[in-house]
C-alpha positions in Angstrom: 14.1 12.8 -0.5 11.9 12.0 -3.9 11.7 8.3 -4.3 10.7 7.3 -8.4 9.5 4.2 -9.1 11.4 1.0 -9.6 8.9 -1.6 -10.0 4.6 -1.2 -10.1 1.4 -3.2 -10.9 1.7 -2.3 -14.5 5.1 -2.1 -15.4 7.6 1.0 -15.6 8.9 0.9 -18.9 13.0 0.9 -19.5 12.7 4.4 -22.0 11.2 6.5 -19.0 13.9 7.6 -17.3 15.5 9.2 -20.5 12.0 10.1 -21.8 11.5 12.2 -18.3 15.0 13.8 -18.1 14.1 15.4 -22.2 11.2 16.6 -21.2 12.6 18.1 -17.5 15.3 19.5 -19.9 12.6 21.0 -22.8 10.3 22.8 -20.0 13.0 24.5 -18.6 14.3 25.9 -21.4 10.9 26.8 -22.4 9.9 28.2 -18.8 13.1 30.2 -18.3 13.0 32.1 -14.4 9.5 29.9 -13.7 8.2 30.9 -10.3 5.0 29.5 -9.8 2.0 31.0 -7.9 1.5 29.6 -4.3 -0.7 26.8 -5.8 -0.3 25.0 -8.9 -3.4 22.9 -10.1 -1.1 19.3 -11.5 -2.9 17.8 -14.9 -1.5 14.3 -16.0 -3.3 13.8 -19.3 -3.5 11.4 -22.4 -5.4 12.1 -25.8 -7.6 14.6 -23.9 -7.5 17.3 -26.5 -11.8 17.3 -26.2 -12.1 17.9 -23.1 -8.8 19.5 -21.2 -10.1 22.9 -22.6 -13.1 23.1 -20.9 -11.2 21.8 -17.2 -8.6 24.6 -17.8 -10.9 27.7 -18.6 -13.0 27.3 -15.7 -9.8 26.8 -12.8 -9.6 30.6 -11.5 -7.2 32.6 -11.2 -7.2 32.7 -7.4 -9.1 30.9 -4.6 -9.1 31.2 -1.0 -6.4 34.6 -1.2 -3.6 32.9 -3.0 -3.0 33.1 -6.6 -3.0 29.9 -8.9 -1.3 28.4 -11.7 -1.8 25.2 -13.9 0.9 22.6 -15.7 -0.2 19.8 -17.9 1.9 17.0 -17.9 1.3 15.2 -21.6 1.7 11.7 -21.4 2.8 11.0 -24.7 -0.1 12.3 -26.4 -1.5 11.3 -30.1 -3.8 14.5 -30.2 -3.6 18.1 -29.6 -3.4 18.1 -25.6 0.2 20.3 -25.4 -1.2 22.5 -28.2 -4.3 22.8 -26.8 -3.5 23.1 -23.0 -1.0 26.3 -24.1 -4.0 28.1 -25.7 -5.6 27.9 -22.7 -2.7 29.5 -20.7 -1.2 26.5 -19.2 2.8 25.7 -18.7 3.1 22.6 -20.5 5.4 19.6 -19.8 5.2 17.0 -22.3 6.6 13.1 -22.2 7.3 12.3 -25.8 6.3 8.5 -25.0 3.6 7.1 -22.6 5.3 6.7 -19.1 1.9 6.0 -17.2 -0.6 8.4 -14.9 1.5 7.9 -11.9 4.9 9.1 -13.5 3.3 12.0 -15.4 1.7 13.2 -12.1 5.2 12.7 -10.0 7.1 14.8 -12.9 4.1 17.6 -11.9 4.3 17.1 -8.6 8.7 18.0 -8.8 8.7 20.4 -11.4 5.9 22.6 -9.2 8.1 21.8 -6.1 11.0 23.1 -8.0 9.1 25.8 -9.5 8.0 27.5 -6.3 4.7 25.9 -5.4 3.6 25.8 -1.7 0.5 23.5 -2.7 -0.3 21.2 -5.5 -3.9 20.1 -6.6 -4.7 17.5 -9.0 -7.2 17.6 -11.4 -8.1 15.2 -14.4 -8.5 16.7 -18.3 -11.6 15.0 -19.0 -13.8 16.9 -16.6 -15.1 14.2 -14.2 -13.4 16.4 -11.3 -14.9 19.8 -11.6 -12.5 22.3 -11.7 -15.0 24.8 -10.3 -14.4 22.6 -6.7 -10.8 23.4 -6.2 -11.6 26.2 -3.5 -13.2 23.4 -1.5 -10.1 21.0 -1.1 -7.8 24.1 -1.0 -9.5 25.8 2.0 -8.0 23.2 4.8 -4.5 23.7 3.4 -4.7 27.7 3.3 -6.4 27.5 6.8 -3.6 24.8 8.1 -6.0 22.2 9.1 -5.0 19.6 6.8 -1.4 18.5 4.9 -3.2 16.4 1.9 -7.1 16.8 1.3 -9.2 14.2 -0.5 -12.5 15.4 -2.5 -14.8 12.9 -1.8 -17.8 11.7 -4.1 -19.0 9.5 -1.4 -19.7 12.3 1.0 -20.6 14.2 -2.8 -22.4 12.5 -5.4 -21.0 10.2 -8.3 -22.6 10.6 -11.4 -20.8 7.4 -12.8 -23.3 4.9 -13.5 -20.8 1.7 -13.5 -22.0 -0.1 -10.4 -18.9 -2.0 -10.5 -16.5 1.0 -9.8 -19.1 2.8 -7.7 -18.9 -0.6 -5.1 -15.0 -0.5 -5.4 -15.1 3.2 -4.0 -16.7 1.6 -0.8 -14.4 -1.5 -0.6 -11.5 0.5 -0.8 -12.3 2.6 1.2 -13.5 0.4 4.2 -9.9 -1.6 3.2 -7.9 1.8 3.6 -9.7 2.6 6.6 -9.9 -0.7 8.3 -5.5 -1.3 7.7 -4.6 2.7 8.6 -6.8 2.7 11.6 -7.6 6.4 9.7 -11.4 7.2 8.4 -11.6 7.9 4.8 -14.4 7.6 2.1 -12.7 7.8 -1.3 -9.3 7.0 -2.1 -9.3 7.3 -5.7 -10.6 10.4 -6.1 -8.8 12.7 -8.9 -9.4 15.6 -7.1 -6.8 16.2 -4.0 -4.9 18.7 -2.7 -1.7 18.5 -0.8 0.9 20.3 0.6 3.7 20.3 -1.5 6.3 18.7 0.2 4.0 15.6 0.9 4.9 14.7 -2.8 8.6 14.8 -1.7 8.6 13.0 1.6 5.7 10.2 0.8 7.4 7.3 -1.4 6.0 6.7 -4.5 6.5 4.1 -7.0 3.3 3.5 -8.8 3.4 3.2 -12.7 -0.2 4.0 -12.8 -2.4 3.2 -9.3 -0.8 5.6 -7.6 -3.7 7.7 -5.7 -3.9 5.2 -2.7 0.0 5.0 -2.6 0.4 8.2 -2.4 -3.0 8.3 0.7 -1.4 5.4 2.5 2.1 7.0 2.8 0.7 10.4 4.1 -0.7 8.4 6.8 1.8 6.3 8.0 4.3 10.0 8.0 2.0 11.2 10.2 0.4 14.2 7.9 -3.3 15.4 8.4 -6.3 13.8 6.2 -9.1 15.9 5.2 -11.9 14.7 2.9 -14.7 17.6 1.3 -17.3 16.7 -0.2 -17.3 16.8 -4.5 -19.0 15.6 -7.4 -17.8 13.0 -10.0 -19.3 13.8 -13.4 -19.2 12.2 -16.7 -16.4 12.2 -18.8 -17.0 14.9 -21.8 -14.7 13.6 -24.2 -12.5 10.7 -25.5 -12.0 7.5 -23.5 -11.1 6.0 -20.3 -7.4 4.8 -20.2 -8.5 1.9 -17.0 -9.6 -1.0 -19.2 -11.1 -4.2 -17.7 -12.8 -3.6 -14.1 -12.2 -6.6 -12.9 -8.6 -6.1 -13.4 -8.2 -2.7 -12.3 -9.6 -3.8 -9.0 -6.9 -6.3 -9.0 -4.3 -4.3 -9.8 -5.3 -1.7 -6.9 -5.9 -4.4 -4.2 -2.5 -5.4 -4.6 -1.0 -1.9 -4.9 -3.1 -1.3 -1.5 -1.9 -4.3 0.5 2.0 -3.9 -0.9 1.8 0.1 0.1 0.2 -0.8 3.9 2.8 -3.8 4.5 6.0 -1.8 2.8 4.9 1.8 5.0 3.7 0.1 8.5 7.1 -1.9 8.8 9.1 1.2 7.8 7.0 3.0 10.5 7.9 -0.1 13.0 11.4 0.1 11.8 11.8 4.0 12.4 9.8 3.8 15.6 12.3 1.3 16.7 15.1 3.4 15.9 14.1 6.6 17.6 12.7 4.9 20.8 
């Protein structure tokens, strides 16, 4: 069962639904008989016309035996990011109105599901998650040591030099750690890998903090964690879309703490049941 979201931090706005079902609608019939390669690298993006390029010319063709394939979700972009992305070879879905980073990546994450897609990896269009590292997060999948993998700048190297953000990295983490009883080191990393049917099982409802929703519910199904190391670089072009720091760390503590509390007491409650 895919759950879609019905409330979040930031707000879901009342258009999305219809806005998602167009563009559903538009990339089939421009995709008609899709079947995608075994892995499909998932881009949510926003104005990134500068820099989504650059991430989608250097994602091979292939890593670790399998063949790859990339989608672009557009998130109601004001720029060239559809046109773009398509002159790089990518299959393009495009929201004709900003729905948020969470609901573009969930419309990746089904139509590469629906598509064929044994794995999904996420990636970024501004190039702070090198593209060049998806073989590293993909290995534990292909090998079957891991169900969603988590490219880690903490184990890597951040080149990010907000010391604010780089200190939320480690308090999340510890938070994560410390309420799953599971070890990790970076839970908002961009660059991940899964197995596709995590994005179908795992609930998701997150407008836009939706990394350490989607980390928290893994865990508490009972799928394997991997973390490989990776490095964070600067942004090449355009903007970031997170605002105030202060508030985003807001906003993700209390995505955090209303994730662990909904997904331990449906654990309880579906331990209870089977016991």
């Amino acid at each position: 069962m895919t759950f879609v979201s019905t409330g979040s931090a930031k707000v879901r706005k009342p258009y999305v639904h219809a806005v998602r079902a167009a563009a559903i609608h538009a990339f089939d019939e421009s995709y008609p008989g899709l079947r995608f390669a075994p892995v499909v690298v998932v881009i949510a993006a926003y104005d990134e016309e500068g820099g989504i390029g650059s991430v989608l010319q250097d994602v091979a063709p292939e890593a670790c035996g399998v063949t790859i394939d990339t989608l672009v979700i557009d998130d109601g972009s004001r720029d060239r990011t559809s046109e773009v992305s398509r002159e790089h070879g990518a299959h393009v879905a495009r929201l004709e109105r900003n729905c948020g980073h969470g609901i573009a990546l969930r419309l990746g994450y089904e139509l590469a599901r629906d598509h064929g897609a044994q794995y999904i990896v996420t990636l970024d269009g501004d190039r702070q998650w090198d593209p060049l590292e998806v073989p590293s997060v993909l290995e534990p999948l292909v090998a079957g040591e891991a169900d969603l993998v988590l490219g880690s700048r903490v184990l890597g190297h951040s080149e990010n030099d907000n010391r604010f953000r780089h200190a939320g990295v480690y308090v999340f983490a510890w938070l994560i750690s410390l309420l799953t009883r599971t070890r990790v080191t970076d839970t908002s990393t961009g660059l991940r890998a899964m197995r596709s049917e995590v994005t179908a099982t795992v609930r998701q409802e997150q407008v836009q903090y939706q990394t350490s929703e989607l980390l928290i519910g893994a865990i508490y199904q009972g799928y394997r964690i991997a973390e490989r190391p990776i490095v964070q670089h600067k942004r090449i072009a355009g903007e970031t879309k997170k605002g105030n720091d202060l508030l985003y760390a807001f906003r993700y503590a209390n995505v955090v703490l209303r994730t662990w509390d909904r997904e331990r007491r449906a654990a309880a409650t579906a331990s209870r049941r089977t016991g």
